[in-house]
N, C-alpha and C positions, 0 to 999 in steps of 0.2 A: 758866719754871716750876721753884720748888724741886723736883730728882729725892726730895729725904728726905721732902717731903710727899703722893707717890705710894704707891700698892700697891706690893707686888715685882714684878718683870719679868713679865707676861705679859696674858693676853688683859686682867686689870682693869684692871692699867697701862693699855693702849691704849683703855680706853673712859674712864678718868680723863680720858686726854690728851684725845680726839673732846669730851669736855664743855668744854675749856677752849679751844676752837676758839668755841664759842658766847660766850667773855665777853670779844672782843676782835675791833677790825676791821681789826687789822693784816694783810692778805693775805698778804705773804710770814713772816709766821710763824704764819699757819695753816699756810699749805705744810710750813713745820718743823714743826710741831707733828703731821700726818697721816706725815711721815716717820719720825719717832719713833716713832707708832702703827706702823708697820708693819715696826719693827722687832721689837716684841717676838717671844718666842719662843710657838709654841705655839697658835696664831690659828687659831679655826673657816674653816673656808671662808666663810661667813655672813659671817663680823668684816671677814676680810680685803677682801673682795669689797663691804662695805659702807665699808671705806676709801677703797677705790677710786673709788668712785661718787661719796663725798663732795669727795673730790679734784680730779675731775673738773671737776665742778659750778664750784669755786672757780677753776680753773684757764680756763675758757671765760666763768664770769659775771662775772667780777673785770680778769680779765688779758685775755682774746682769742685764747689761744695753745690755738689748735683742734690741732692736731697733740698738744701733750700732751696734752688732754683725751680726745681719741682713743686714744693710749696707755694711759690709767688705762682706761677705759671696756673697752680689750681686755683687758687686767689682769687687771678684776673677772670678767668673764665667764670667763679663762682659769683663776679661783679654783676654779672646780667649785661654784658656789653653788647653792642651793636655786632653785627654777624664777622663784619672783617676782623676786629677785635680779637673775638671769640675764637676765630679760627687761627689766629695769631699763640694764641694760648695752650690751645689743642696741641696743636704743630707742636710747639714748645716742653707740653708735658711730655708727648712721644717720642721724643727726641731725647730728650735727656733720660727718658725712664729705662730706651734703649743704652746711652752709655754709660746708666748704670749698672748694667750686665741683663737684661731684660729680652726677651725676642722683638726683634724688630716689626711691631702691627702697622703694615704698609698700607692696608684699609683704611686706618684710623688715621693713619699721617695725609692719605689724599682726599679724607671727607675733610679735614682743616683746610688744606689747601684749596682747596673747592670751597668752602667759606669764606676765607681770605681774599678771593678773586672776584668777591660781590663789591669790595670797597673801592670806594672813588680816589683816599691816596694808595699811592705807587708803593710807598714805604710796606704798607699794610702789606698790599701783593705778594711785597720781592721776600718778604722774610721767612715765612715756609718753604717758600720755595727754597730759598739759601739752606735750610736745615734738609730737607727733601736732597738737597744737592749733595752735603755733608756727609749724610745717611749715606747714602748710593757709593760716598767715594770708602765708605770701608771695607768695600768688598771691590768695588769696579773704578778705578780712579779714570780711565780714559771717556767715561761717561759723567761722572765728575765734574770732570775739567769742561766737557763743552755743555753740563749745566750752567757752571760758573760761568764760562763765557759768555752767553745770554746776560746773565744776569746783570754782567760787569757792562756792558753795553747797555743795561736799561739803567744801570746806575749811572751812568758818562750820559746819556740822553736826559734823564728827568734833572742831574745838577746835584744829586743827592753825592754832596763830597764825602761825607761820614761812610755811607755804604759803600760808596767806590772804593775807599782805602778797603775797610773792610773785607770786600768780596775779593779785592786785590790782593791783600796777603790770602784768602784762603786757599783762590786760585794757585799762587806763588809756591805753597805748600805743595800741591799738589804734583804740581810741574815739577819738583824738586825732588819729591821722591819718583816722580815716574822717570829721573834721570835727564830731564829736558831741562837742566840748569839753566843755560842763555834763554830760554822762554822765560825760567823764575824772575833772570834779572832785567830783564827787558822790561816787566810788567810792574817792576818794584822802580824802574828808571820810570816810566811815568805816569806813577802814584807819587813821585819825590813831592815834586810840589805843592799837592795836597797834603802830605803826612806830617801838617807841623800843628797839628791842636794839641794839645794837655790828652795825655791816655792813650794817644795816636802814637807819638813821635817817637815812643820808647821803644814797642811793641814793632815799629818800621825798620828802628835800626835792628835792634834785633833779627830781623828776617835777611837783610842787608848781612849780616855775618852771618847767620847761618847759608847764605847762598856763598859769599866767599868762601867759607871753610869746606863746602863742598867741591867749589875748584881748584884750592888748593892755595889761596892765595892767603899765605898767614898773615903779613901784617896789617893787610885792609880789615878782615876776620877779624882779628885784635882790639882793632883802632876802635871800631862800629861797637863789639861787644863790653870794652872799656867804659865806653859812653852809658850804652843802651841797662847793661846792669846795675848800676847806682840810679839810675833814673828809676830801675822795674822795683828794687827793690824799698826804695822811698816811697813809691805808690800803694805797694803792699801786691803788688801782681804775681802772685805765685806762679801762676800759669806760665806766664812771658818769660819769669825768674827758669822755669824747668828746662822751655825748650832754646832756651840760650845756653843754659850748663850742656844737654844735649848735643848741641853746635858744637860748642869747645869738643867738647869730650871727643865728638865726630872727626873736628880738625887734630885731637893731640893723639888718636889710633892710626889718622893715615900719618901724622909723622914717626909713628913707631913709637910712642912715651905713651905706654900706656898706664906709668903710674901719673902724669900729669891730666891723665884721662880720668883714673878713679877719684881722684883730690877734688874737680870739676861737679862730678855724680855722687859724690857720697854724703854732702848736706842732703840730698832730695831722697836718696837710700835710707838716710838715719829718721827721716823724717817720721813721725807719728803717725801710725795708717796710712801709708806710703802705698802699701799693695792694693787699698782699696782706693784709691785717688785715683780719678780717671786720665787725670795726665801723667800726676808724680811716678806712675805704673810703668809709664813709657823708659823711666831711664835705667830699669831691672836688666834689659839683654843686653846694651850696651857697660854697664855696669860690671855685670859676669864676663863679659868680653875683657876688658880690663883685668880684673884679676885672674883669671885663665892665663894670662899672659905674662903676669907678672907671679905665677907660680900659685896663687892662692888659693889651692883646691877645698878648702877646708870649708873658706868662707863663700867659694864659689858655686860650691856643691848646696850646699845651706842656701841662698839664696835663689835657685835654680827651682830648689824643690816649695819654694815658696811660693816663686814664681807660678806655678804649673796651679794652683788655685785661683789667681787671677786671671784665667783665661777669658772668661767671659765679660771681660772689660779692656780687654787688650785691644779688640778691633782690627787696626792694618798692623799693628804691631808684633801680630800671634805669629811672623816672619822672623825678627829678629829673635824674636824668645826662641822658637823654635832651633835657632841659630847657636845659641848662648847655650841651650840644655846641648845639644850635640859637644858643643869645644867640651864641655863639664865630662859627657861619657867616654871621650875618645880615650880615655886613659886606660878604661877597662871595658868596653862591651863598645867592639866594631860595629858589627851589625846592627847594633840598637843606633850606634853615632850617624852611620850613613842612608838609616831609614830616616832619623829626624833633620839630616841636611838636604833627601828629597823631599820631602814634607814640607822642608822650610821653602824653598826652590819650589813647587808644584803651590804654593800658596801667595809666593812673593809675584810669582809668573802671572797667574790668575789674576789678582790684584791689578797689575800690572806695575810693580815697584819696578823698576830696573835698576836704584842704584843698588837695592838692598838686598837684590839677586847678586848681584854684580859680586857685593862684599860676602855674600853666603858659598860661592863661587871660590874666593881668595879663600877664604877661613876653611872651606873643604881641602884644597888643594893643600895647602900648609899642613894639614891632618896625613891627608896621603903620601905627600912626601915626609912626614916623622916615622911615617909605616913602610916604607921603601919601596911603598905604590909607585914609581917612576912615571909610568907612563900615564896611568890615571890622573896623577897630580899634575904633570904638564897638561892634559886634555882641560882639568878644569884652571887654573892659571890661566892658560891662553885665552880661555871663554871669558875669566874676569878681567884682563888685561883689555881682551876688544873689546866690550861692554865699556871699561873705567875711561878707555879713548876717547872713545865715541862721546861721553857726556862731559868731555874737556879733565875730569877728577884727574890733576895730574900728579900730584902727590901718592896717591890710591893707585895711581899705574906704575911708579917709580918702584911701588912697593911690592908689586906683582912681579914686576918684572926683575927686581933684583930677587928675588923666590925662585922665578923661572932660573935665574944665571946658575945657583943652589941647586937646583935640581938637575942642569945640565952638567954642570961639574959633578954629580956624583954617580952620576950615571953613564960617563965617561969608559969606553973599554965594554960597557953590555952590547949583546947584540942582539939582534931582532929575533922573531918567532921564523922560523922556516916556514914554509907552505904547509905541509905536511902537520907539521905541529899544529900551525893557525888552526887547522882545519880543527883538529883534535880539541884546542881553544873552545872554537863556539858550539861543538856538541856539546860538550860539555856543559859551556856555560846555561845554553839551551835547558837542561835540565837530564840532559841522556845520563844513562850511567856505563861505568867503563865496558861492562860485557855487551850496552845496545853500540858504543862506537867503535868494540873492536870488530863486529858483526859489519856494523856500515863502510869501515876502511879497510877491510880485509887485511886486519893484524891481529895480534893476539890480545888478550890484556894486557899481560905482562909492558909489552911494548906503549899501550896506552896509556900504563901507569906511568912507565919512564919520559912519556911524550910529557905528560903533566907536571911530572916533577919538576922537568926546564922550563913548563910556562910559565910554572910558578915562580920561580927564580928569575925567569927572565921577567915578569910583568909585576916583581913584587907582591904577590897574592899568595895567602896561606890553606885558602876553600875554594870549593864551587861556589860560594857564594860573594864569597869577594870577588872572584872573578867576574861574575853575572852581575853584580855590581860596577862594573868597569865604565861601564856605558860609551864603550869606545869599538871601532872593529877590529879584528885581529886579521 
C-alpha cells in the first residue's frame, strides 16, 4: 500500500490499514498489513485490542499457528479494552489454549462470554459465542449445530455478511460430518451470494467440494477443488489447503484409489510438525487409511503409532484415528482390532458423526470378511450401507454394497446354526463355560464342545470372544 495515500501516523492510519486487510487474500500481508496498524502512535485501548483480536483470528483460521494466536489474544486483553472487547479476548485465549491439547475451562470460556454480552455491537456478542459453539461441537455436534443456528440467524438479521459466511461454513462442517449432507448444501446454496470477497471466496469453494465429494458427485468435487486450491494456496491458507486435500482424499477412498488418496494427504503428512498442528493432525487417519489399503504396513504402522500422541489435539477426529490404529492391528491382534473399532463407533456415536460411523462400520466389516466373520461382516456392511443411503454417499454405498455381493458369494453353500446350537452360541458368548452349558442343556461336554466347534465354522469365529464380539443374535 502507497504510505502517501494514507492519513498521517495515527489511530486513522491504523484503521485505513484494518480496511485494506478486507480487499486482499493474501494472509501474510494481512499479517503485515495488522503490523503496520499497530505501529501507529497514539491507539485507544479499544483500537489496539481490536487489532489484536483481528490478528488473531488470521493467525489460527488461515495458518494453524495457535501459539500466536494465543499471543495476540493475551495482547488484546492485556490492552486495557472496554469489557466486550476483553471478553472477546478471554473467549479467544480459551479456545485456542483448548485446541492446543489443554482441558477445556468451561468457567472461564462463560465469564468471557458474559463480558462480551455487556457490548452494544452485535459482532462483539456473536464471537464467543461462535467459539462457545465450536468448543461444544467437539464432543456434541447436534448442540453445535442449533448453537450455530442462532447464531447464523443473528448474523442474516444484524447484515453482518462476513459472519454469515462464516458461521455458514462452520455450520456447513458440522452438518457434514453429522451426515446431514443436503442441510451442508442447502446452507452453502444460500451463503453463494455473499461468498465472493477476497479470503471468502476460496475457503466457500472449498466447502462446496468437500460437500460434493461426500455425495459422490466427482466431477462438480473436481471442478470446485481445481478452482478453490490455486486460490488457497496463493493466499498462504494452510488451513483451507488441509481440509480440501482431506475432501479429495475422502472422494478418491470412496472411489476405491487409495493410492490417489495418499498422493492428495501426503504434502500435509510430510509437513514439519504435522502432528502437532491442530489441523494438519486431522489428515494422519485418513492418511493410514490409504496406505492400509495399499499394502503399506511398515509406514502405516509408524505413523499410527505417532498418531496415538497427538491425541489431545485431535478433538472430533479421535474417531477416525481410532479407525486407522484398528485397520494397522487387524493383521495381527483381533481383539485388540475390534476393541479399537468399538471405541471408534462408541466415540463417533457419542459425538454424533454419522458419516464417520458409517465409514468405521464399512472398514470393520471389510476386516471381518478377511477373517471369514461371514455373518458379522454382513451385520456391520449392511449397517454402513443404511447409514451411506440415508446421507445420499453414493459412491460410499456402491462400495459397501459391492463388499456385501463378496461376502455373499463366499459364503455360498454355509448353513445356518440349528436351534440347539444357537442356543449353545449365546451361553457361551454370555460368558458360561462349557461344564455351566452342558449342566443348563442337559448334555454332556463333550457334545458342547462339538456344538462349538460348528459355530465356529459356521459364524467364522476362532474364541469366545470373537464370538461375544459378534454383536448379532444367534
Amino acid at each position: 500500500m502507497d504510505a502517501t495515500s494514507l492519513p498521517p501516523p495515527g489511530p486513522l492510519r491504523a484503521r485505513a490499514l484494518l480496511r485494506a486487510t478486507e480487499e486482499t487474500d493474501d494472509v501474510f500481508g494481512i499479517l503485515h498489513l495488522f503490523a503496520q496498524a499497530l505501529d501507529q502512535p497514539d491507539l485507544t485501548p479499544d483500537l489496539r485490542a481490536e487489532i489484536h483480536l483481528l490478528r488473531a483470528q488470521w493467525e489460527s483460521a488461515a495458518l494453524g499457528r495457535l501459539s500466536d494466536a494465543i499471543a495476540s489474544f493475551g495482547a488484546a486483553a492485556n490492552a486495557g479494552p472496554s469489557l466486550g472487547l476483553l471478553g472477546c479476548a478471554k473467549a479467544g485465549d480459551a479456545y485456542y489454549r483448548f485446541r492446543g491439547g489443554e482441558p477445556l475451562d468451561m468457567p472461564s470460556f462463560d465469564r468471557a462470554v458474559a463480558l462480551s454480552q455487556q457490548a452494544a455491537d452485535p459482532q462483539l456478542r456473536a464471537f464467543p459465542r461462535l467459539l462457545r459453539a465450536l468448543a461444544i461441537g467437539t464432543s456434541d455436534l447436534v448442540k453445535a449445530c442449533e448453537l450455530l443456528e442462532v447464531e447464523l440467524r443473528e448474523a442474516a438479521e444484524s447484515g453482518e455478511i462476513l459472519d454469515f459466511v462464516e458461521v455458514t461454513h462452520h455450520l456447513a462442517t458440522a452438518k457434514l460430518q453429522r451426515g446431514d449432507f443436503a442441510a451442508a448444501r442447502d446452507h452453502l446454496d444460500r451463503a453463494e451470494t455473499h461468498a465472493r470477497a477476497p479470503g471468502i471466496r476460496a475457503r466457500h469453494l472449498a466447502m462446496r467440494a468437500e460437500v460434493d465429494a461426500a455425495f459422490g458427485n466427482e466431477a462438480a468435487a473436481r471442478s470446485y477443488a481445481s478452482v478453490a486450491a490455486t486460490a488457497l494456496s496463493e493466499s498462504g491458507d494452510a488451513v483451507g489447503v488441509t481440509r480440501l486435500r482431506i475432501a479429495l482424499a475422502t472422494l478418491e477412498l470412496s472411489l476405491g484409489d487409495p493410492e490417489a488418496a495418499w498422493d492428495a494427504l501426503e504434502p500435509s503428512v510430510q509437513t514439519t510438525g504435522a502432528l502437532e498442528h491442530p489441523v494438519l493432525v486431522r489428515v494422519f487417519p485418513y492418511a493410514i487409511e490409504a496406505l492400509v489399503e495399499l499394502g503399506e504396513l511398515v509406514q502405516s504402522t509408524r505413523l499410527a503409532k505417532r498418531l496415538e500422541n497427538a491425541e489431545s489435539i485431535l478433538t472430533r477426529w479421535r474417531g477416525p484415528a481410532l479407525r486407522a490404529r484398528a485397520l494397522v492391528q487387524a493383521p495381527i491382534d483381533r481383539d485388540g482390532t475390534l476393541s479399537l473399532f468399538d471405541s471408534a463407533l462408541d466415540t463417533d456415536e457419542t459425538l454424533g458423526s454419522a458419516f464417520e460411523s458409517a465409514r468405521t462400520l464399512f472398514a470393520r466389516g471389510r476386516v471381518l470378511r478377511r477373517w471369514k466373520r461371514r455373518r458379522a461382516a454382513r451385520e456391520s456392511l449392511e449397517a454402513a450401507l443404511a447409514r451411506f443411503e440415508e446421507m445420499g454417499a453414493r459412491l460410499w454405498a456402491g462400495r459397501v454394497a459391492h463388499e456385501l455381493e463378496r461376502t455373499a458369494a463366499r459364503r455360498a453353500g454355509k448353513r445356518e446354526l440349528t436351534q440347539s446350537d444357537a442356543q449353545i452360541a449365546r451361553l457361551a458368548a454370555s460368558g458360561s463355560t462349557n461344564r455351566e452349558i452342558a449342566q443348563t442343556v442337559f448334555v454332556s461336554t463333550k457334545t458342547v464342545e462339538a456344538a462349538l466347534s460348528r459355530v465356529y465354522g459356521t459364524l467364522g469365529v476362532r474364541s469366545r470372544t470373537e464370538l461375544a464380539a459378534l454383536r448379532t443374535p444367534f
